[in-house]
N, C-alpha and C positions, 0 to 999 in steps of 0.2 A: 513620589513623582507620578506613577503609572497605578496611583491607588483601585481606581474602577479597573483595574484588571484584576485584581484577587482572586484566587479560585478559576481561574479561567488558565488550558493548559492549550496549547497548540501545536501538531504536528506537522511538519515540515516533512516532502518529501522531496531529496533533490540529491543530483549529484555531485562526487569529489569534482573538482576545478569547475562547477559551474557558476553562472552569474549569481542563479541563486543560492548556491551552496555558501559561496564565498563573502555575500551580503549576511546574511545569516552569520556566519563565524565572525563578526563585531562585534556580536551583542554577548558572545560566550556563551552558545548556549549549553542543554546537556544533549551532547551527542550520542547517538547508539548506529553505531554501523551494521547493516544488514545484507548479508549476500546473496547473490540467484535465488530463488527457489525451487526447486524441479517439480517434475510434472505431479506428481504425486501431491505434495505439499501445496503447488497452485490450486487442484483439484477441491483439496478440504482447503480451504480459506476460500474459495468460491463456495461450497457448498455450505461453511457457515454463516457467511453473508444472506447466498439467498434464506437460510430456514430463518433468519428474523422476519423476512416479510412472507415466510409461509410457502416460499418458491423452492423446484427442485431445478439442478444440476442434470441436464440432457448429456447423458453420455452415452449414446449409442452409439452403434459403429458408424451412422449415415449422419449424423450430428452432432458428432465428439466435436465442439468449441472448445475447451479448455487445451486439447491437441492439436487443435488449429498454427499451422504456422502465421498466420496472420492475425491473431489474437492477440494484443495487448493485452496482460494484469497487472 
C-alpha cells in the first residue's frame, strides 16, 4: 500500500491526550515514552546539537540560555 515509504522512519513529538497524540495512535504506532529532562541533561543535548554544525553552547553567567526560564527545548 504505502510502498514509496520504505526505509523512511518518522518521528513524532506530541503529547498524552493530545490532537496529535491521539491521531497518531490509529495507526499503532511504536511508541517510546520520554520524561522531563533536567537541566543538566538539556545542556548536553543542546550541546550535541550545536557541535554538528561546529556551534558552542554560551553558558556564562550573563547568558546562560539553557537556564533561562523562558527557554523552550
Amino acid at each position: 500500500m504505502y510502498s514509496w515509504f520504505q526505509g523512511v522512519l518518522f518521528v513524532l513529538c506530541a503529547r498524552d491526550g493530545s490532537v496529535t497524540y491521539n491521531s497518531a495512535q490509529r495507526r499503532n504506532p511504536l511508541t517510546v515514552a520520554v520524561g522531563g529532562l533536567d537541566l543538566l541533561d538539556k545542556a548536553s543535548m543542546v550541546r550535541a546539537v550545536l557541535a554538528t554544525y561546529r556551534k558552542q553552547l554560551d553558558e556564562s553567567p550573563f547568558n546562560n540560555q539553557v537556564n533561562s526560564k523562558d527557554t523552550v527545548l
